[in-house]
C-alpha positions as CSV (number, residue, x, y, z in Angstrom):
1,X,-2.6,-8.2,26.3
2,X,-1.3,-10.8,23.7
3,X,1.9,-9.5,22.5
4,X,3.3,-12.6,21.0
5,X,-0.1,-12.2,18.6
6,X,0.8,-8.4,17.9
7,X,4.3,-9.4,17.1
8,X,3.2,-12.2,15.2
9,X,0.5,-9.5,13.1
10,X,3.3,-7.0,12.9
11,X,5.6,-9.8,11.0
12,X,3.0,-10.6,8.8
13,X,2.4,-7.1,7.6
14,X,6.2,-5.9,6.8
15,X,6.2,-9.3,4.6
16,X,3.0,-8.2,3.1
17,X,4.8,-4.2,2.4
18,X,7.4,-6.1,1.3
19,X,5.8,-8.1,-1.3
20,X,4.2,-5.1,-2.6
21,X,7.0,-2.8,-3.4
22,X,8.1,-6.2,-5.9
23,X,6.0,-4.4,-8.9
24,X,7.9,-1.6,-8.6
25,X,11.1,-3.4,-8.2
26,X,10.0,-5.3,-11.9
27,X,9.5,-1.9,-13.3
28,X,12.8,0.0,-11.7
29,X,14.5,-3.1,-13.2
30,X,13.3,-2.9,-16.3
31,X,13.8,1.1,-16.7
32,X,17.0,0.7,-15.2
33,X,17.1,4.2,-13.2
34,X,19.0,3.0,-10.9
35,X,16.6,2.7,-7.9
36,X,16.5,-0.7,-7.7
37,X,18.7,-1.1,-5.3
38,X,17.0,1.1,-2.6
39,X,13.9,-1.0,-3.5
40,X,15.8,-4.0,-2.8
41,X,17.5,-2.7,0.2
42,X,14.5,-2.2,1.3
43,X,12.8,-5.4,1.0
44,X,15.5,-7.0,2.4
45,X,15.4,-5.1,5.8
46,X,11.3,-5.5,6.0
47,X,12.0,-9.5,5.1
48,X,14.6,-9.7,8.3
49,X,12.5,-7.9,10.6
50,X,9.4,-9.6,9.6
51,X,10.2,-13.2,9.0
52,X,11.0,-13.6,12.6
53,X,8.5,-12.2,14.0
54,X,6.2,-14.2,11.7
55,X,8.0,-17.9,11.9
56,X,9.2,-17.5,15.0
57,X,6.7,-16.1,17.2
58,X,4.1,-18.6,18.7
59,X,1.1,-16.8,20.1
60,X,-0.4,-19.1,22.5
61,X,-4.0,-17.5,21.8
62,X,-5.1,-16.6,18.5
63,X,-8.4,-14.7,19.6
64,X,-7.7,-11.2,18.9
65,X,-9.5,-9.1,21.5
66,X,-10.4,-5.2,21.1
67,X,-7.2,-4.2,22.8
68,X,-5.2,-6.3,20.7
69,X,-7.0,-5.6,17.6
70,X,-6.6,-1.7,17.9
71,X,-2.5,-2.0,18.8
72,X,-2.0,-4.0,15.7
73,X,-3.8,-1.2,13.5
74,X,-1.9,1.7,15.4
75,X,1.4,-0.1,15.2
76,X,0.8,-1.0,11.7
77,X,0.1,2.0,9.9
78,X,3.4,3.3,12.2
79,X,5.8,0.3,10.8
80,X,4.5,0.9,6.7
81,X,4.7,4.4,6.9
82,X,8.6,4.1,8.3
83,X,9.5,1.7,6.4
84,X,7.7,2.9,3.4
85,X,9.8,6.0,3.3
86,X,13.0,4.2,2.8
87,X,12.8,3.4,-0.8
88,X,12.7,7.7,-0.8
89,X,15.5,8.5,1.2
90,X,17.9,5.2,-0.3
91,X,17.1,6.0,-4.0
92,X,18.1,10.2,-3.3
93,X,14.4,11.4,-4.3
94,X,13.5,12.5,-1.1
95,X,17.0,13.0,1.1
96,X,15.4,14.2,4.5
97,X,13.9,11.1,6.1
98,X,11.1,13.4,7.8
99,X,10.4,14.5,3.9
100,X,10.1,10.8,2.7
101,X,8.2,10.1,5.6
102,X,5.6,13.0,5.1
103,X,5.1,11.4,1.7
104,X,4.8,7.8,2.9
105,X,2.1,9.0,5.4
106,X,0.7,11.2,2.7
107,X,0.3,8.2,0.4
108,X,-1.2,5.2,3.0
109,X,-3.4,7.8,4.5
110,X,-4.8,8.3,0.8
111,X,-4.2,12.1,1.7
112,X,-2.3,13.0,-1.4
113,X,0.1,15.9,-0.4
114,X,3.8,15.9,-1.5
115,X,7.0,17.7,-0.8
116,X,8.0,17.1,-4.6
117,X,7.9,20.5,-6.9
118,X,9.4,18.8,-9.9
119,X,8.2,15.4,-11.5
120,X,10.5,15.4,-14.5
121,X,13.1,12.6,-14.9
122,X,12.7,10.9,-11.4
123,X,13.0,7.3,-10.9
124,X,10.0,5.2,-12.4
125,X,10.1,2.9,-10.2
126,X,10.4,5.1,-6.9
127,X,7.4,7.0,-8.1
128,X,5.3,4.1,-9.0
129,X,5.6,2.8,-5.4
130,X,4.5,6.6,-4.1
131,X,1.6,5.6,-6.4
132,X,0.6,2.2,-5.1
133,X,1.1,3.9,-1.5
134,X,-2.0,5.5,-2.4
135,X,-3.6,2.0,-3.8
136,X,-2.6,-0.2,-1.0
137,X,-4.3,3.0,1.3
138,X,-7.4,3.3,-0.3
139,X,-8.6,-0.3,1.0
140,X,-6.4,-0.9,3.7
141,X,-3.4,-3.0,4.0
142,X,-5.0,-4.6,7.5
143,X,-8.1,-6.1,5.7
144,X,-5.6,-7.2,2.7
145,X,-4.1,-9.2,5.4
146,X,-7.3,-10.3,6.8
147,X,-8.0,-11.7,3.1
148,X,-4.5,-13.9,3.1
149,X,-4.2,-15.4,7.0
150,X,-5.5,-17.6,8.4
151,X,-8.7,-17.0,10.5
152,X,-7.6,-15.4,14.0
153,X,-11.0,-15.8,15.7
154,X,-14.2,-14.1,16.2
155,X,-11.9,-11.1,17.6
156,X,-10.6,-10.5,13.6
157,X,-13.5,-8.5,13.6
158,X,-11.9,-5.8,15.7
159,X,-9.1,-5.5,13.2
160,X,-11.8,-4.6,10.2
161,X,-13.3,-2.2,13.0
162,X,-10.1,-0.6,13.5
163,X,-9.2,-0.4,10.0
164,X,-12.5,0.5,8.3
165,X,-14.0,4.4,8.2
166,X,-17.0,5.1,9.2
167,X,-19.3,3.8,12.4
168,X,-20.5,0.8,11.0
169,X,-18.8,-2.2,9.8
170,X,-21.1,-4.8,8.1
171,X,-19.9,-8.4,7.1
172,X,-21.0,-9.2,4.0
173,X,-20.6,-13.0,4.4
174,X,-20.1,-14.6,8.1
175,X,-16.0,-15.1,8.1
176,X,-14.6,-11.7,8.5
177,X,-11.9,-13.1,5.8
178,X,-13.9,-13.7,3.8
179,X,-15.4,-10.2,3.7
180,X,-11.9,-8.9,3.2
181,X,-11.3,-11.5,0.2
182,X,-14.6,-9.7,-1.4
183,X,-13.9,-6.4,-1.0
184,X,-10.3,-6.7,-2.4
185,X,-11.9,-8.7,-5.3
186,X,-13.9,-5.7,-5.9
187,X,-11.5,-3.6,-5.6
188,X,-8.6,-5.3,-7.9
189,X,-11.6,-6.0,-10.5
190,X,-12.7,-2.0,-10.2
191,X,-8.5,-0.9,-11.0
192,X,-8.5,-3.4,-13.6
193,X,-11.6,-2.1,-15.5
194,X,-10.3,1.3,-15.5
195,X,-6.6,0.6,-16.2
196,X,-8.3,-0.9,-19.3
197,X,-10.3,2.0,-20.0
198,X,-7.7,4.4,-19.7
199,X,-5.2,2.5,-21.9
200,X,-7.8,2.4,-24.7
201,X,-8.7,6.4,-24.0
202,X,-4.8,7.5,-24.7
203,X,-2.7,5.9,-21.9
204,X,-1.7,2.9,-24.3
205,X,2.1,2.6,-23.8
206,X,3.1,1.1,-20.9
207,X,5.9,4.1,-20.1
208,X,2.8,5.6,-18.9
209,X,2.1,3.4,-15.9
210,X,2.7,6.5,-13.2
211,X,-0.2,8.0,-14.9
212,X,-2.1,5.6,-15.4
213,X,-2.1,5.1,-11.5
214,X,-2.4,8.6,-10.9
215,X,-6.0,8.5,-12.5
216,X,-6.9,5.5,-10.7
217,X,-6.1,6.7,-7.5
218,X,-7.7,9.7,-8.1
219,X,-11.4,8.0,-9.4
220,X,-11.0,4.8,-6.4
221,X,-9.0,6.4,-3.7
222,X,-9.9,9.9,-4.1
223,X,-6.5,11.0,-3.5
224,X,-4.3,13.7,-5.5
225,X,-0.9,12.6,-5.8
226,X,-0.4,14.0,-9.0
227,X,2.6,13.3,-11.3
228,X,1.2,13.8,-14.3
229,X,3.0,15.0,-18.0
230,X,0.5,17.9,-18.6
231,X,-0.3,17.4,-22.2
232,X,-1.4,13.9,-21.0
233,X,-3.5,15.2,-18.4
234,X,-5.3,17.5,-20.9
235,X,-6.2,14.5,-23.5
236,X,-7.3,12.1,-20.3
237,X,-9.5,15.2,-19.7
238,X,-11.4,15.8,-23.3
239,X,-11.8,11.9,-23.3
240,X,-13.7,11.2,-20.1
């Protein structure tokens, strides 16, 4: 077993979560709800704990193996879905840890369930990082991670297995990268073209950016974390 190379993997990944709760810190910012500081809080702990492991840790061998490959996954989807819950528990939205956790799971697992009964006057930027929970989960932040590093071997291969539904796993060039690069291509392109066509439907102010990732995780992801306004819901509905 290579633990330096799951360390290393692990490090990489909290710097990836961490990068991706920054749109939601832009927007708490800019709503000023005052959650940006339990974003922040939490970036900063995922950037200490995963620096080090990244820059510091030398894996000797770079080969991922099966073993390897299926650690990294498990452990993974463990570290994002704790640290995930923090921004919840910091920010006051979701107090109980096991709550916030629940809805981090909920959210990477593309499952959709929440603890929340009431979506009026929360934190914008809070709830548009449950939302992109649900985005990052619908592809998979392992092969988004596949698509940025640098080629681990043959054995990256194991990684997409571990990551990917379903009992086969095709590439669709010869670098498992660059499988991963496609797919996210597709993927970014396919939110993009429906963001669009939402905004021109009757999502056209940017206040409505929770919504407009609600839909989109509901047509890509197939999830139902709904926090929708109803009266929006109802127009989005005579306009499809």
């Amino acid at each position: 077993m290579n633990k330096r190379l799951v360390a290393y993997m692990q490090g990489a990944v909290l710097l990836i979560e961490a990068a991706c709760m920054t749109p939601a810190l832009v927007i708490a910012l800019f709503q000023q709800d005052g959650d940006a500081w339990a974003l922040g809080a939490t970036m900063l702990i995922l950037i200490a704990i995963g620096a080090p492991l990244r820059f510091l840790v030398r894996p000797g061998e770079r080969n991922l193996r099966a073993r390897e490959g299926f650690l990294t996954v498990a452990l993974a989807w463990i570290a994002l879905s704790c640290f995930g819950a923090l921004p919840f528990v910091f920010s006051g939205m979701i107090p109980n840890y096991i709550d916030a956790l629940f809805e981090s799971v909920s959210g990477f697992t593309t499952t959709g369930a929440t603890v929340l009964e009431n979506f009026d006057n929360l934190p914008q930027g809070i709830m548009f990082w449950r939302s992109f929970t649900h985005w990052i989960g619908g592809m998979g932040v392992l092969v988004l991670f596949l698509a940025l590093t640098p080629k681990l071997g043959e054995g990256a291969v194991f990684l997409m297995r571990a990551e990917s539904p379903g009992p086969i796993k095709t590439k669709l060039v010869p670098k498992v990268g660059g499988t991963a690069k496609i797919l996210y291509l597709i993927y970014v392109v396919l939110t993009l073209c429906e963001v669009l066509a939402l905004r021109l439907a009757v999502l056209h102010n940017l206040w409505f950016y929770n919504e407009l990732m609600a839909k989109i995780r509901e047509a890509l992801d197939n999830g139902t974390f709904a926090d929708f306004r109803e009266k929006y819901s109802g127009n989005l509905e005579k306009r499809a």
